[in-house]
PDB file as gemmi writes it, atoms N, CA and C in Angstrom:
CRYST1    1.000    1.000    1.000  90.00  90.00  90.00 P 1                      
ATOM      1  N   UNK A   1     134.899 146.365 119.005  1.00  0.00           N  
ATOM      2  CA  UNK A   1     136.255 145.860 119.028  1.00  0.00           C  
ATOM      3  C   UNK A   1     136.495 144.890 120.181  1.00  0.00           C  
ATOM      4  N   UNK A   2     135.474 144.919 121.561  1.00  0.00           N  
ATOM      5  CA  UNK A   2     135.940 144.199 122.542  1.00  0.00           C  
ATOM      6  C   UNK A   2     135.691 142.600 121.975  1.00  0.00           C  
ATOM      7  N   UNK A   3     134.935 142.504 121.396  1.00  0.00           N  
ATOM      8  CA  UNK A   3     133.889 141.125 121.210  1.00  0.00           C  
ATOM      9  C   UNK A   3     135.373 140.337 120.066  1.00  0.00           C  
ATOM     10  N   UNK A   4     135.864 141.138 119.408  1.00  0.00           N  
ATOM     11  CA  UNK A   4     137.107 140.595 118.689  1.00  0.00           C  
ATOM     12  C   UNK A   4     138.120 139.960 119.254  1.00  0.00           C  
ATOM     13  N   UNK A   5     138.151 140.303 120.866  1.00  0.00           N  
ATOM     14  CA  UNK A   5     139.379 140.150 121.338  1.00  0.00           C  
ATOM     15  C   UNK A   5     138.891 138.770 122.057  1.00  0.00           C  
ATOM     16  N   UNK A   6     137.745 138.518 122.243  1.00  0.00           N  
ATOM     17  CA  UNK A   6     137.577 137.495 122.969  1.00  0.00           C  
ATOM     18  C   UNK A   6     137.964 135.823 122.376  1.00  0.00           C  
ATOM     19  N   UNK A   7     138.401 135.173 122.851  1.00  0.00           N  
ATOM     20  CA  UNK A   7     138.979 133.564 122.773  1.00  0.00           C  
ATOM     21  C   UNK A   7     137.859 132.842 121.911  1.00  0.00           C  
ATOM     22  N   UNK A   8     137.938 132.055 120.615  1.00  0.00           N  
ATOM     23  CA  UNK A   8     136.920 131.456 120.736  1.00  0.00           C  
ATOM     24  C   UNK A   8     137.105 130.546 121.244  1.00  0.00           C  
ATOM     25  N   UNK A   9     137.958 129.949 122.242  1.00  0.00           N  
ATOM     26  CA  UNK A   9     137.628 128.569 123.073  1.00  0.00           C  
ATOM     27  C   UNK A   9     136.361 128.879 124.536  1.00  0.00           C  
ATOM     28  N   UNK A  10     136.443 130.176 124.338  1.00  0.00           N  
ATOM     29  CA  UNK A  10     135.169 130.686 125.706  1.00  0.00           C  
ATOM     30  C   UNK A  10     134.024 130.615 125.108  1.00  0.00           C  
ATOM     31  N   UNK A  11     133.653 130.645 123.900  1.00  0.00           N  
ATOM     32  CA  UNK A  11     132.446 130.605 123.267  1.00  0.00           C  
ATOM     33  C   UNK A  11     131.889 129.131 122.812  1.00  0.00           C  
ATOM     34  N   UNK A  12     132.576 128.128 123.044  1.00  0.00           N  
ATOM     35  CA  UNK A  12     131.999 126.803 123.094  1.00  0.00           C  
ATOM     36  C   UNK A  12     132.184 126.052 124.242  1.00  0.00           C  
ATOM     37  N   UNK A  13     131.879 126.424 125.358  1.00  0.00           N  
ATOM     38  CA  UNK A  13     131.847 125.996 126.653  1.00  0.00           C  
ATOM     39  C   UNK A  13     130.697 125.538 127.121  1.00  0.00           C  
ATOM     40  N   UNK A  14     130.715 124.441 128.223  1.00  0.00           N  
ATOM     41  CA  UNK A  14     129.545 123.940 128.592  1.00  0.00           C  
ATOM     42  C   UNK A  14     128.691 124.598 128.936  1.00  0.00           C  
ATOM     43  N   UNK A  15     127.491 124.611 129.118  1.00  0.00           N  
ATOM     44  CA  UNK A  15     126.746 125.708 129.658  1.00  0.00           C  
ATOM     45  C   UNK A  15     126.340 125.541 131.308  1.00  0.00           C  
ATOM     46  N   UNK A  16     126.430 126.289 132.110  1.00  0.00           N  
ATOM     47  CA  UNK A  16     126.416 126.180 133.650  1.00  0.00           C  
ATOM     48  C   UNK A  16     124.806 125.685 134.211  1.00  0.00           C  
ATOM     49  N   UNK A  17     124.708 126.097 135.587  1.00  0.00           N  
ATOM     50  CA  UNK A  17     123.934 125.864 136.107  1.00  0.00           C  
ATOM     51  C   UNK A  17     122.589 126.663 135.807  1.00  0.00           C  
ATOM     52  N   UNK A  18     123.001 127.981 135.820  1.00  0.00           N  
ATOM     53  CA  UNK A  18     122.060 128.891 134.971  1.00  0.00           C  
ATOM     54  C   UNK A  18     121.547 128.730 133.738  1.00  0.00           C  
ATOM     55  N   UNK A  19     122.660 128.606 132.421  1.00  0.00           N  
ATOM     56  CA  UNK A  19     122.231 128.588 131.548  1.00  0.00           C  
ATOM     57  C   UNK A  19     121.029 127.206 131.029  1.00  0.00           C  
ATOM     58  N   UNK A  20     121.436 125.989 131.945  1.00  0.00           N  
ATOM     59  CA  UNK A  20     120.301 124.880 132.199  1.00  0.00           C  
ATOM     60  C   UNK A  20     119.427 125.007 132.336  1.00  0.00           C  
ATOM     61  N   UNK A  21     118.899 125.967 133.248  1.00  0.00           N  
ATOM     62  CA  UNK A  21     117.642 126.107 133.975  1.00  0.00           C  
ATOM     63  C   UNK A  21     116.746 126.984 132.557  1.00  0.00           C  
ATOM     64  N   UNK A  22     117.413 127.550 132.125  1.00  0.00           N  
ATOM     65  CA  UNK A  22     116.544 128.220 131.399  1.00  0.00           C  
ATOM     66  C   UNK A  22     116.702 127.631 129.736  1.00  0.00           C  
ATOM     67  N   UNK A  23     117.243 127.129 129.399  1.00  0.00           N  
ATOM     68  CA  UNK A  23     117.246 125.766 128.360  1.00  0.00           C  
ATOM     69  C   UNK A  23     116.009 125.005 128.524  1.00  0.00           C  
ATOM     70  N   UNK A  24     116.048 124.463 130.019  1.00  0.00           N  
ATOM     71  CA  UNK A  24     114.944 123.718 130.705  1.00  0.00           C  
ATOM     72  C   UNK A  24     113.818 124.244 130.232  1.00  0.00           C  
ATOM     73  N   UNK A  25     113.257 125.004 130.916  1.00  0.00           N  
ATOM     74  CA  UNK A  25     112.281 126.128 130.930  1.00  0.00           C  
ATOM     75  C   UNK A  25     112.269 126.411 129.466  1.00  0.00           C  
ATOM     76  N   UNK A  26     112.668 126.724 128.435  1.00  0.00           N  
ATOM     77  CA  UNK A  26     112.556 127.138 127.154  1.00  0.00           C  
ATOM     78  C   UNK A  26     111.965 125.488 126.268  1.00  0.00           C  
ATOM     79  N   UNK A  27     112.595 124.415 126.659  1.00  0.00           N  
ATOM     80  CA  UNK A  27     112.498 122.983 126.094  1.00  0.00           C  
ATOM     81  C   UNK A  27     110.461 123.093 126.915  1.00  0.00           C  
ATOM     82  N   UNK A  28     110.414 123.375 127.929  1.00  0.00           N  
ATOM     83  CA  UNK A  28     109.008 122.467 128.266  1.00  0.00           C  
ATOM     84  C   UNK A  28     108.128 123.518 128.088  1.00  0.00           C  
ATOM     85  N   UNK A  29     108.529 125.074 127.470  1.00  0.00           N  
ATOM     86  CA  UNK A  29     107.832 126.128 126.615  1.00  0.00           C  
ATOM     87  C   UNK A  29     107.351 126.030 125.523  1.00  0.00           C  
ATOM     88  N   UNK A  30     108.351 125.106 125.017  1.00  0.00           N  
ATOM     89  CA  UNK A  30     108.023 125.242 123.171  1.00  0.00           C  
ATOM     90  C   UNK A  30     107.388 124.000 122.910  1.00  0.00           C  
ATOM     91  N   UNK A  31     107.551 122.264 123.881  1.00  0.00           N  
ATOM     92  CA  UNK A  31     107.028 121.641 123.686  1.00  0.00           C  
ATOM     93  C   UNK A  31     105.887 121.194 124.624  1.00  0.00           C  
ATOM     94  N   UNK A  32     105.810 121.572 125.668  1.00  0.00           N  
ATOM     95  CA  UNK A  32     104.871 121.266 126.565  1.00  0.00           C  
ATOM     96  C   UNK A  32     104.719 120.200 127.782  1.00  0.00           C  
ATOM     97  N   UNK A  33     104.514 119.746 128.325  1.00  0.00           N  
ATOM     98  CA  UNK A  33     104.413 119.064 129.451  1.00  0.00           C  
ATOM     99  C   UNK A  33     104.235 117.619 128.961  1.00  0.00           C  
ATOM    100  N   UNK A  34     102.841 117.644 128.271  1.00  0.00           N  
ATOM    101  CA  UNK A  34     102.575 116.589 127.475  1.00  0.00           C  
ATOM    102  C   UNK A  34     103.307 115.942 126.467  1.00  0.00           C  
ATOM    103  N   UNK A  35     103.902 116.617 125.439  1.00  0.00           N  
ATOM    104  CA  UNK A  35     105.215 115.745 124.519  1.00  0.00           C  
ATOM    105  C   UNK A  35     106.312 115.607 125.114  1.00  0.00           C  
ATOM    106  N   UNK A  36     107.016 116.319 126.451  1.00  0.00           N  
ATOM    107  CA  UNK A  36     107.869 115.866 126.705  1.00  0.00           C  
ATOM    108  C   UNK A  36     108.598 114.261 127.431  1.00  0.00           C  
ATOM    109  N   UNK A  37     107.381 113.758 127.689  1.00  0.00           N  
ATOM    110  CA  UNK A  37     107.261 111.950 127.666  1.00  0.00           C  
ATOM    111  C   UNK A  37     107.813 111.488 126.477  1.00  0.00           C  
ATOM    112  N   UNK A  38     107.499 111.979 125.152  1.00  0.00           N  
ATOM    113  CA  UNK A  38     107.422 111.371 124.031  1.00  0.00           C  
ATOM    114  C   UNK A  38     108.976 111.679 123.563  1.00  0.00           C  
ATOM    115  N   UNK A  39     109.298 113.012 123.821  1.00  0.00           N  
ATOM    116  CA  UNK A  39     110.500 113.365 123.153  1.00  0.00           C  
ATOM    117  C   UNK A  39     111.665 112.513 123.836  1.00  0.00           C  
ATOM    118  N   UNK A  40     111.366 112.356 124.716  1.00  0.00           N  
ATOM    119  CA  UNK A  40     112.096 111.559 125.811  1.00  0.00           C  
ATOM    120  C   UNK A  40     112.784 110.087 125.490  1.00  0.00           C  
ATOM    121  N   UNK A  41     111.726 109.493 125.017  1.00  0.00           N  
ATOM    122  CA  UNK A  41     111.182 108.407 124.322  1.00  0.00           C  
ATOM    123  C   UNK A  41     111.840 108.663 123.228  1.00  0.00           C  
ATOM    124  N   UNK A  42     112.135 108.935 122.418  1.00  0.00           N  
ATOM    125  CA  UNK A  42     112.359 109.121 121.359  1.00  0.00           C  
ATOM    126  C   UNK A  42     113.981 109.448 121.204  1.00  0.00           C  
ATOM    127  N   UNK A  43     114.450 110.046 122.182  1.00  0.00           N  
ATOM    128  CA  UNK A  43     115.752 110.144 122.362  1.00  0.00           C  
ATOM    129  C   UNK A  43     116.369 109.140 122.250  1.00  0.00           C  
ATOM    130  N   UNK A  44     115.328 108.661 124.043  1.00  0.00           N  
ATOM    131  CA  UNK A  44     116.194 107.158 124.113  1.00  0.00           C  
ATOM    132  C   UNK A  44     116.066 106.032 123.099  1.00  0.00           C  
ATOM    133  N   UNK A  45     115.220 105.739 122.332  1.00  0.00           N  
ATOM    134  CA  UNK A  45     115.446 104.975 121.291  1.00  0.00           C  
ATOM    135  C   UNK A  45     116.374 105.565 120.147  1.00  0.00           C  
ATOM    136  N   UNK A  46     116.620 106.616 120.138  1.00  0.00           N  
ATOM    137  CA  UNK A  46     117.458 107.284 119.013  1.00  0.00           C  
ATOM    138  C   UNK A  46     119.064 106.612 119.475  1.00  0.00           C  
ATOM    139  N   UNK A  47     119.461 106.540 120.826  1.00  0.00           N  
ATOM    140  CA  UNK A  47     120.526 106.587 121.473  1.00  0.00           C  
ATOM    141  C   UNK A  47     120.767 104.966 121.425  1.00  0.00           C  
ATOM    142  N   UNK A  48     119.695 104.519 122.066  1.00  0.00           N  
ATOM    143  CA  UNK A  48     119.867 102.718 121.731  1.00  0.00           C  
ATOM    144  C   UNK A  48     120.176 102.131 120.359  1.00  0.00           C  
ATOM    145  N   UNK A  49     119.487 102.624 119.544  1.00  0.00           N  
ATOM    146  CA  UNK A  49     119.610 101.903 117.971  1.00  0.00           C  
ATOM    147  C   UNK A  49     121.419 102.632 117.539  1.00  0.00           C  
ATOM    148  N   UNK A  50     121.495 103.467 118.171  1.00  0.00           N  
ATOM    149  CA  UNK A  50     123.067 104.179 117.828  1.00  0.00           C  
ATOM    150  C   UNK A  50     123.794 103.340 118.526  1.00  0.00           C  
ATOM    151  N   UNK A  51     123.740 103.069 120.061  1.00  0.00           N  
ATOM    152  CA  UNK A  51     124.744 102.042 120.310  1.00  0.00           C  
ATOM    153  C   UNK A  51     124.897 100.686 120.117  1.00  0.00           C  
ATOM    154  N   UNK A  52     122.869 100.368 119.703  1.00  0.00           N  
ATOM    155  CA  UNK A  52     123.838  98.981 118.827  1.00  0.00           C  
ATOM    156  C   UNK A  52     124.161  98.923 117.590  1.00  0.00           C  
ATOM    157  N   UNK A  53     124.310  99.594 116.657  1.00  0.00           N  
ATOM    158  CA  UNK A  53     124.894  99.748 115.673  1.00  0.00           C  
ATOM    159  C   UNK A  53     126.363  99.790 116.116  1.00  0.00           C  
ATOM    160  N   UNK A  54     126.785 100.714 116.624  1.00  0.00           N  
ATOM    161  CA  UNK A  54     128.145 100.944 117.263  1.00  0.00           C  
ATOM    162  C   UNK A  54     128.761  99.592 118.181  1.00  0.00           C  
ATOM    163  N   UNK A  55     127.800  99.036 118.240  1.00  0.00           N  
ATOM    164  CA  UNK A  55     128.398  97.221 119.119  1.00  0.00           C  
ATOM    165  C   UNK A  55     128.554  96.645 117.789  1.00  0.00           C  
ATOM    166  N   UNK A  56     127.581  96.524 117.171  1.00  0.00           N  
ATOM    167  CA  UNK A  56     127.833  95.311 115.788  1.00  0.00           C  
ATOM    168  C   UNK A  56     128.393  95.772 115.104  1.00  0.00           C  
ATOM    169  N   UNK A  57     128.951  97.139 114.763  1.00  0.00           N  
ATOM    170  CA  UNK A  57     130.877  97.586 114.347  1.00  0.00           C  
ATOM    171  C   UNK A  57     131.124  96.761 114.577  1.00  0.00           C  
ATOM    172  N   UNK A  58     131.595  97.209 116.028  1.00  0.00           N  
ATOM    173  CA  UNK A  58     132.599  97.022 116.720  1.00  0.00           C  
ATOM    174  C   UNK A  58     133.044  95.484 116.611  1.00  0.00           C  
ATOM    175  N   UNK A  59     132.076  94.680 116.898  1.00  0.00           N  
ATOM    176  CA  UNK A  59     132.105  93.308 116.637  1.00  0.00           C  
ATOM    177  C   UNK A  59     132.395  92.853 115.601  1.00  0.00           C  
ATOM    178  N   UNK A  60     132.308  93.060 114.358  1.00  0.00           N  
ATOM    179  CA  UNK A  60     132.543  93.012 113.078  1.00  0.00           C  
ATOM    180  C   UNK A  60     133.930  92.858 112.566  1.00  0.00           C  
ATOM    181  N   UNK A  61     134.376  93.952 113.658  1.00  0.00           N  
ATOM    182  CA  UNK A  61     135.699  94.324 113.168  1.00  0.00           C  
ATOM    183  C   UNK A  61     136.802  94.032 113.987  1.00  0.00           C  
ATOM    184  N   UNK A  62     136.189  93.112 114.832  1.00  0.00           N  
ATOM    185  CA  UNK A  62     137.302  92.449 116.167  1.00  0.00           C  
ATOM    186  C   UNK A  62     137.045  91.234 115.073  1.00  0.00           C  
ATOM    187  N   UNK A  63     136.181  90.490 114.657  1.00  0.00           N  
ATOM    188  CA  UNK A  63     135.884  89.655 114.115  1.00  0.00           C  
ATOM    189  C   UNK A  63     136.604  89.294 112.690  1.00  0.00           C  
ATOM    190  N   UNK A  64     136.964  90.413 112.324  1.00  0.00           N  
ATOM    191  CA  UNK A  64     137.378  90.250 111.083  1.00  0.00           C  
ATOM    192  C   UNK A  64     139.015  90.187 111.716  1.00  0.00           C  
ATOM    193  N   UNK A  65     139.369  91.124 112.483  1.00  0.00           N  
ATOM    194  CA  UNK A  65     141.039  90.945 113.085  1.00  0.00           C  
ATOM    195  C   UNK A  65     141.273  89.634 113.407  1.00  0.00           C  
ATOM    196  N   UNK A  66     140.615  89.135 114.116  1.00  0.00           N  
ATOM    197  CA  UNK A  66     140.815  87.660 114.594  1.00  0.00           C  
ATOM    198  C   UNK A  66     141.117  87.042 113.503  1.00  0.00           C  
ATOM    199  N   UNK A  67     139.771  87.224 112.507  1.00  0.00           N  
ATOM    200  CA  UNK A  67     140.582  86.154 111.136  1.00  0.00           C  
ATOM    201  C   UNK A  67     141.398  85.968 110.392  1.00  0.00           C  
ATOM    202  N   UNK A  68     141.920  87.312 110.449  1.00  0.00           N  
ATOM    203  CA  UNK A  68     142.674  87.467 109.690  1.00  0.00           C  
ATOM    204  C   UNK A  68     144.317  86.523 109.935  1.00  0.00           C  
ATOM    205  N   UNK A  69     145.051  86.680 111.161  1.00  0.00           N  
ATOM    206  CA  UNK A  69     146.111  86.137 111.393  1.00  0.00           C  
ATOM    207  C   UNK A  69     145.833  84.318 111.180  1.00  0.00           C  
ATOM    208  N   UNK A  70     144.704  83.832 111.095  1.00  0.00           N  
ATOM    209  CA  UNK A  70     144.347  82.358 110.907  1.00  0.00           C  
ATOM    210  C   UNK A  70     144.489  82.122 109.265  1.00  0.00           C  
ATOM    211  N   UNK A  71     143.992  83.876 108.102  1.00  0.00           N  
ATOM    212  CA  UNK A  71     144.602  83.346 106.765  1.00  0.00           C  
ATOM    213  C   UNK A  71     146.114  83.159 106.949  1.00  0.00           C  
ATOM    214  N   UNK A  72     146.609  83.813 106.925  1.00  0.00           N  
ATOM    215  CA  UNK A  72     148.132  84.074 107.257  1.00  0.00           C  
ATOM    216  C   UNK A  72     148.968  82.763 107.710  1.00  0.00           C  
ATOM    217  N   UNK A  73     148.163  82.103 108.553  1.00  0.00           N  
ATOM    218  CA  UNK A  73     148.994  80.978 108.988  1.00  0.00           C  
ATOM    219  C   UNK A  73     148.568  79.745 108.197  1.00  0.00           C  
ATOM    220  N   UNK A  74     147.737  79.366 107.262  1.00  0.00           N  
ATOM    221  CA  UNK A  74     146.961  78.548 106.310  1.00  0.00           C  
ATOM    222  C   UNK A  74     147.671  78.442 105.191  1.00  0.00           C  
ATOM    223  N   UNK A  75     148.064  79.664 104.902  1.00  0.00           N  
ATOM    224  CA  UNK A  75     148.712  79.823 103.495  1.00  0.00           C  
ATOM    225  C   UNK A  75     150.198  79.259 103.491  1.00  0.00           C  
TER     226      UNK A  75                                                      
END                                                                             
């Protein structure tokens, strides 16, 4: 019954200093010393190709606002 009473806003909380360390330790357990270069790698290209996608939105669509008030005044 106690576990009922608890908040779920406490159960999606960042995880501390502790719980890091052993995240840590569990990440270079399961993959090793050696892939963790790679996974690394792999992030960061995961993260780059996401933000430029997310620029050439973005651009797209400033791009298209701009044009729009130039039909508007044509017509």
């Amino acid at each position: 019954m106690a576990i009922l009473s608890v908040h779920p806003q406490l159960l999606l909380s960042m995880p501390g200093g502790g719980e890091w360390l052993w995240i840590v330790i569990a990440v270079i357990v399961l993959f090793g010393g050696k892939k963790l270069p790679e996974l690394a790698k792999g992030i960061g290209k995961g993260m780059r190709d996401f933000n430029e996608a997310k620029s050439g939105i973005k651009n797209e669509i400033e791009t298209g606002i701009q044009k729009e008030p130039q039909r508007k005044t044509e017509a």
